[in-house]
N, C-alpha and C positions, 0 to 999 in steps of 0.2 A: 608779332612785335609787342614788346612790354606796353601800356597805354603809360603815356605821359602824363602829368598831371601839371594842371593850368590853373593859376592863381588871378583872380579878377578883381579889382579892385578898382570899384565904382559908389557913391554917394548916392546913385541912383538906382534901388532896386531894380525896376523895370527892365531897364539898360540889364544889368545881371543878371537876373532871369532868363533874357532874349541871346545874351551873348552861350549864356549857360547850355540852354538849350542846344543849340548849332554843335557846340564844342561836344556832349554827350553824345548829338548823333553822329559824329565823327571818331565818335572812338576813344575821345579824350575824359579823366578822371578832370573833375570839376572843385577849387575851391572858390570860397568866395570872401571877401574884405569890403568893408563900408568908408574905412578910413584909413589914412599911411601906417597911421600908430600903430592899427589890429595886422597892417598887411606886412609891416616888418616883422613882426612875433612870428604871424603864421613863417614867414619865409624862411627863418633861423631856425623855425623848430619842425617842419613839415619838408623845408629844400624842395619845392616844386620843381618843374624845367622850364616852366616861362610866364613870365608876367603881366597879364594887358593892364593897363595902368593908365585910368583915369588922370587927363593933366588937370580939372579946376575940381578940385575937393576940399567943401572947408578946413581951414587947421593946415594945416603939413600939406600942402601941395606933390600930386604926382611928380612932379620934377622935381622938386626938391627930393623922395623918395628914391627917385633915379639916381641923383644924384650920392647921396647915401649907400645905395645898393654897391653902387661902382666903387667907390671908396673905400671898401670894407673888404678886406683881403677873400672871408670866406663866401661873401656872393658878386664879387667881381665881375665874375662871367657867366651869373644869370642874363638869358636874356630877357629882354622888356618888348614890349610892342606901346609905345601910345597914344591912347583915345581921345582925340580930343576936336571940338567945334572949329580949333583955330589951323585954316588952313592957307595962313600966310607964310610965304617964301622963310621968312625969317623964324615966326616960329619956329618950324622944321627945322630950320639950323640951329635954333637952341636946342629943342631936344635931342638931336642926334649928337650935339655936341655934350648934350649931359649924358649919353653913355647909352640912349635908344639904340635899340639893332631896326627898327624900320617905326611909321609914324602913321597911322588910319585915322582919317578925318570922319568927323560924323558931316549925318548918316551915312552909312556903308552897310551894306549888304551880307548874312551871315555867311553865303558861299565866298564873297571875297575875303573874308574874317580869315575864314577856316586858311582858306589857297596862302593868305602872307604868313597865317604861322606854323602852315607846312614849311614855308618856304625858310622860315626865320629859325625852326627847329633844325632843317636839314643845313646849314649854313652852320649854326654852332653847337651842336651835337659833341663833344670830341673823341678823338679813335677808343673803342674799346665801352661803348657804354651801348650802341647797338650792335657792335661787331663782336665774335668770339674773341679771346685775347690768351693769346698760348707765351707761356717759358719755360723751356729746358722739361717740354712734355708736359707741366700743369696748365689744363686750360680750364676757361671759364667762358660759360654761354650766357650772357644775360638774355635772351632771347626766353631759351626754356631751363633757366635759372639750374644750371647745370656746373659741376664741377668735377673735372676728370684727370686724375695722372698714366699718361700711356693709357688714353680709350678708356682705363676703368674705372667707374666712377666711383665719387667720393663724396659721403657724407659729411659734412657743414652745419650748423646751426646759422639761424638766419642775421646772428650780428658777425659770424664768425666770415660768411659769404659778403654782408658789406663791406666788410672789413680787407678783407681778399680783392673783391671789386675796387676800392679804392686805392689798393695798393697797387694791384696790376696796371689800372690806368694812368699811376704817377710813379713812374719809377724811378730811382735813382736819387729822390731828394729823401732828406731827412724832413721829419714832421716829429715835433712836441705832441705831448700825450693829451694838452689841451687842443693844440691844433687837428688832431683825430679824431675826438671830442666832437667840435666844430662841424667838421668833413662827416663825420659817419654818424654821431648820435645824433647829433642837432644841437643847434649851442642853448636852446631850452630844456634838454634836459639836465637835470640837475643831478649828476652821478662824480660821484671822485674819480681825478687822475688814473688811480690806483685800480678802477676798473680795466681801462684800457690792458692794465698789465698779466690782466688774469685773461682776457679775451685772447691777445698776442701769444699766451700760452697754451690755451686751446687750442687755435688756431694751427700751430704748430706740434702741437700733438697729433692733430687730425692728417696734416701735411705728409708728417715720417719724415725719415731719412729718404734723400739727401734733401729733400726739398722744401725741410722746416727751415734750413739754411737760407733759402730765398729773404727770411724775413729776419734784416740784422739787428741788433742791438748797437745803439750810436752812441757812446757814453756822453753822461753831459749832455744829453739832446732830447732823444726818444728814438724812433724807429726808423729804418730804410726798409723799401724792396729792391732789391737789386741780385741780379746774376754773377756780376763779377767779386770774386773774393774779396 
């Protein structure tokens, strides 16, 4: 299984450290944030798969963070786990209401850490990012970062395989060439539109016939993937 990567964002080293630790001997890829401000950057430009998110940190509050997170089309359905002292009735319903996928009171235990963000990764995972994902014979393993038409495999460049990956697991909508931007480079890097359209073209050169076709051109838009004509 690909190792996830887990974004921490805590005001208190220590705390990040201890969390850090647990998470590494779990398997998991470790980033770290001391404050909202550094831990939005990292998350637009790195796209972790989940966030433990300190609630009282000077400046910009975890929650307020969450709340942000939610709101913002491209990290919507990050999830969050968060940390915090307050473990009254209500709190809890505030943060689950700002957009929490679940809520660990301190102190807490690393092997309990680990068990809820098993538990919170298996919950919103969605189809196709640990499963193989096949159309009309092109499949994709993200497992052992594989790409095959009919069994045989197929070389990719590794924006050209995000690129594929993101399309296979959102089919049928159109997406802006900034919107892909967003999804696939990270909205911190700073590369022109007009990239997208030389990838797109690769991409489909690597493909062939027929199954460059998979990837339409939506005028006035930017891109589908879609099987139907």
């Amino acid at each position: 299984m690909t190792a996830k990567t887990i974004l921490i964002v805590d005001d208190e080293a220590p705390i990040r450290e201890m969390i850090a630790v647990a998470l590494e001997m779990a398997d998991y890829r470790v980033i770290e944030a001391d404050n909202a401000q550094a831990a939005h950057a990292i998350v637009v430009d790195r796209q972790p798969d989940l966030v433990l998110l300190d609630w009282m940190m000077p400046g910009t509050s975890g929650i307020e963070l969450a709340r942000r997170l939610k709101r913002e089309e491209s990290t919507a359905e990050l999830p969050i786990i968060l940390l915090t002292a307050k473990g009254e009735e209500d709190n809890k319903i505030q943060g689950l209401e700002a957009g929490a996928d679940d809520y660990i009171t301190k102190p807490f235990s690393p092997r309990e850490l680990v068990a809820r963000l098993k538990a919170v990764l298996r919950r919103t995972t969605p189809h196709g990012v640990e499963e193989a994902v096949q159309v009309e014979g092109l499949r994709l393993d993200p497992v052992s970062h594989r790409v095959s038409i009919d069994g045989q495999p197929l070389e990719v460049g590794p924006t050209e395989y995000r690129l594929l990956q993101f399309f296979m697991t959102h089919q049928e909508r159109a997406y802006t060439r900034g919107q892909l931007l967003d999804q696939v480079w990270g909205g911190n890097v700073y590369v022109e539109e007009r990239t997208v359209d030389v990838h797109i073209r690769r991409l489909r050169k690597a493909l062939g016939e027929p199954h460059q076709q998979l990837i339409q051109t939506v005028r006035g838009t930017g891109y589908r993937f879609s099987a139907k004509a």
